[in-house]
Structure formats: C-alpha cells, structure tokens
C-alpha positions in Angstrom: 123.3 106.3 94.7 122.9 106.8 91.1 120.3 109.4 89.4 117.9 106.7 88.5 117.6 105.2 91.9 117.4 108.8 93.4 114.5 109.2 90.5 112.9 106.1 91.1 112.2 105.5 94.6 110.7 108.7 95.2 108.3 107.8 92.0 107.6 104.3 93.3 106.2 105.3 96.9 104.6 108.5 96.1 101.3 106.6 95.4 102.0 104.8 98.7 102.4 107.6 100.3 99.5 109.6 99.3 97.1 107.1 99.3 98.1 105.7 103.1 97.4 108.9 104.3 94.3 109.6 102.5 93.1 106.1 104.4 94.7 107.1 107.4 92.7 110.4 107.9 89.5 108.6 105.9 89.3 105.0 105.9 85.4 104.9 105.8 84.8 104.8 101.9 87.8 101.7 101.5 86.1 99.9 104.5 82.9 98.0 102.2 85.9 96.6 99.7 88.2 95.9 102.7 85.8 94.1 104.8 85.6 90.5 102.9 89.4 90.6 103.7 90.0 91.5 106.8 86.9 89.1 107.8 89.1 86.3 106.3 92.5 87.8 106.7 92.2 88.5 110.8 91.4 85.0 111.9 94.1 83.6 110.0 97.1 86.4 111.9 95.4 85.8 114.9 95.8 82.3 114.4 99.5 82.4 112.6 101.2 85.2 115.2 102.1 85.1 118.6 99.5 85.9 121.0 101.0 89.1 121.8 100.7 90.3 118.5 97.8 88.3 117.0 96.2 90.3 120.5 97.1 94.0 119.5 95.2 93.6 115.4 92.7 96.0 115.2 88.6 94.8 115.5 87.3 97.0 113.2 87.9 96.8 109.3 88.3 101.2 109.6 91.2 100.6 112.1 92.6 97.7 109.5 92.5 99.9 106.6 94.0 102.8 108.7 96.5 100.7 109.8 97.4 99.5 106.5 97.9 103.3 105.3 100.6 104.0 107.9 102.1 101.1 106.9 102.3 102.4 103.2 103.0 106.1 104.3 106.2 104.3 106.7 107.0 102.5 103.9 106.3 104.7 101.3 108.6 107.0 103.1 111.3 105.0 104.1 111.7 104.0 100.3 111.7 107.8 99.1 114.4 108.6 101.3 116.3 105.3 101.0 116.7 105.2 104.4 115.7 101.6 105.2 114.6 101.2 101.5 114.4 97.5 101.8 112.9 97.0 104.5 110.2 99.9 103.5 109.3 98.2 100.0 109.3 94.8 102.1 106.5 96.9 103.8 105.0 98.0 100.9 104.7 94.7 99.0 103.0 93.5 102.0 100.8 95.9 102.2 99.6 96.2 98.5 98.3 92.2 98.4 95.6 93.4 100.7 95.1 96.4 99.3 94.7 94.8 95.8 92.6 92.1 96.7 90.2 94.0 98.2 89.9 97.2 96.4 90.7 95.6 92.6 88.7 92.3 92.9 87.7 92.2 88.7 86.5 88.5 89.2 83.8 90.0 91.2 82.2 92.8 89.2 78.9 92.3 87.1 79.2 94.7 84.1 81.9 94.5 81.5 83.0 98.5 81.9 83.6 97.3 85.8 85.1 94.9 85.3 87.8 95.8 82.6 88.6 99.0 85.1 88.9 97.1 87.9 91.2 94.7 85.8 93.1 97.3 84.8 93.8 98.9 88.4 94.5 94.7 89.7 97.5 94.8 86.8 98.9 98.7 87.9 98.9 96.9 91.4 100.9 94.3 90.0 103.6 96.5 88.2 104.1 98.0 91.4 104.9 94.8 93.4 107.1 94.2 90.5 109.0 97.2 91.2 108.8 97.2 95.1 110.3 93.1 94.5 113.2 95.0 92.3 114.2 97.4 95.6 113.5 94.5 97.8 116.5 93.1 96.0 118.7 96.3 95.1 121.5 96.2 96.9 122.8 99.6 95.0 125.8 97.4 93.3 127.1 96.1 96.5 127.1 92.3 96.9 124.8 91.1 98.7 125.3 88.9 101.9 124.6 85.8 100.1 127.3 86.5 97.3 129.4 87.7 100.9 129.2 84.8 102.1 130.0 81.9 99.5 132.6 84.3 98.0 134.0 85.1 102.2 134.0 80.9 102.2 135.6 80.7 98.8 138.4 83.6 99.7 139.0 81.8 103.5 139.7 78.3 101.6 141.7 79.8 98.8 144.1 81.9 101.6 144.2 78.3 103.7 145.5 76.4 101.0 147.6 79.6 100.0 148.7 79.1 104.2 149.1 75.4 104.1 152.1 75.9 101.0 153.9 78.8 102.7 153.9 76.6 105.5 155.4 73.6 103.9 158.0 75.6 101.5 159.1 77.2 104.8 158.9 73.9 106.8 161.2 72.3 103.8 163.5 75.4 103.6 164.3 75.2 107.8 164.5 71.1 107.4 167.4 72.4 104.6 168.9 74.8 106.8 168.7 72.1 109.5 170.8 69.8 107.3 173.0 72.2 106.5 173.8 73.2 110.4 174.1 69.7 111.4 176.7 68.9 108.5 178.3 72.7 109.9 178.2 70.8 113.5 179.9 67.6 111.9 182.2 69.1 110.0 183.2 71.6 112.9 183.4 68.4 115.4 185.6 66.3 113.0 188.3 69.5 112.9 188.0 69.6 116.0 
C-alpha cells in the first residue's frame, strides 16, 4: 500500500466514523430531518427486498438512523483499516445518499443564510461520495477482474494459436521423418 492510500483512507472515514457513532448512541436530534426519508424510503425496501429482509427494517425513524450509523462506523472502519475497503466505502456511499438527503435538503430551507449552509454541507456530501466512488474502484494497482478477464481470454487465444503452430511444425516435421523412414525401409528392402 502506498503512503497516500495509507493517509487517505483513514481521512476519508474518520467523519463516518465519528458521526455513526454519535447517531448510534443519540439518534434523537437526526430523527425530525430523517423522518421524511425513511417515511418514503421504507416502503419502497420493503417493497424491493425479499421478505426476509424487507421484514427485519427497523419501524422507527431512531432505529433507521441508528442503523445507518453502524453502517458508517462498519464502513467507516473497514475503509481505515483497508480490510474490506471496497466493500466498506460500497457501504459508505450507500449510506451517505440518505444521510444527505435528509440532513442537507437546501431546496427546502426558507432563509437565504439556511439555505447557502445547507448547500454547502449537500456539496461536502458530495465530495465525499466522490472519494468513497475513487476506493470503490481502487484496486491498489492490481488489475482488476474485468481487465483479468478480457486480458485471461486474450492470453488463452494467443497460447492456442501459439499451440495450434507447434502442433502443425511438429506434425510436418514427423510426416518428414516418416518419409524419410519409409524411403530407409525401401531402400533397406531393395538391398535386401
């Protein structure tokens, strides 16, 4: 891992971090903003998962927000310590459209002052999906399993076609050597 990744995930999911727990241990003063969200957002899981998932979501907008905490402090974590980094900003991504639609909604606030803070805070929100999107991707300078894969085809066909010559140069050489024993035989059976 290089300095900067070593430097940069930690600095990407503190936030996450802090601030799932802080809703974790108090969700009560996020649960006004959240609950527009979750009253549109639950219907449509329960509707879109399996029933028994869509079963197990949370009633109560507190439980939703706590919920959505541990999924930043998991993720949060799990992209500090870059053990399943991927998978952890996958989790973080996730969680932050929620988190930014309720908490940073701009469209919705009257005064001007409101309105340009809460604008500001939607736009931080996006900077970070922009970086959890660049560790969704980072594959640390290993390729990845798409570029595997065409490039795993690409080898198999070249070493095929490399299989297919050998195969004829050798088939040619034994039909030579063939020749060349049978003229051996013919010759041998004439002196003979």
């Amino acid at each position: 891992m290089t300095v900067v990744r070593a430097l940069a995930r930690p600095l990407l999911s503190v936030i996450f971090v802090v601030q799932g727990a802080n809703s974790v241990r108090n969700p009560e003063p996020l649960v006004a903003k959240a609950q527009p969200v979750t009253d549109r957002l639950v219907p449509v899981l329960r509707k879109a998962a399996p029933p028994q998932i869509g079963d197990r979501i949370p009633d109560t907008t507190a439980n939703l927000v706590r919920l959505n905490g541990a999924a930043q402090v998991v993720g949060g974590l799990a992209l500090a310590t870059g053990r399943g980094r991927r998978l952890g900003a996958t989790l973080l991504a996730a969680s932050l459209v929620p988190t930014t639609l309720a908490g940073h909604a701009f469209w919705q606030e009257d005064s001007k002052a409101a309105k340009a803070q809460q604008r500001v805070q939607f736009m931080k929100n996006l900077g970070l999906m922009g970086g959890l999107l660049l560790a969704i991707v980072d594959t640390e300078g290993k390729p990845g399993v798409a570029w595997r894969a065409s490039h795993g085809a690409k080898a198999t066909k070249r070493e095929t076609k490399r299989g297919v010559k050998a195969a004829k140069r050798e088939a040619r050489q034994l039909a030579r050597e063939a020749k060349a024993a049978a003229r051996l035989a013919k010759a041998e059976l004439h002196l003979g």
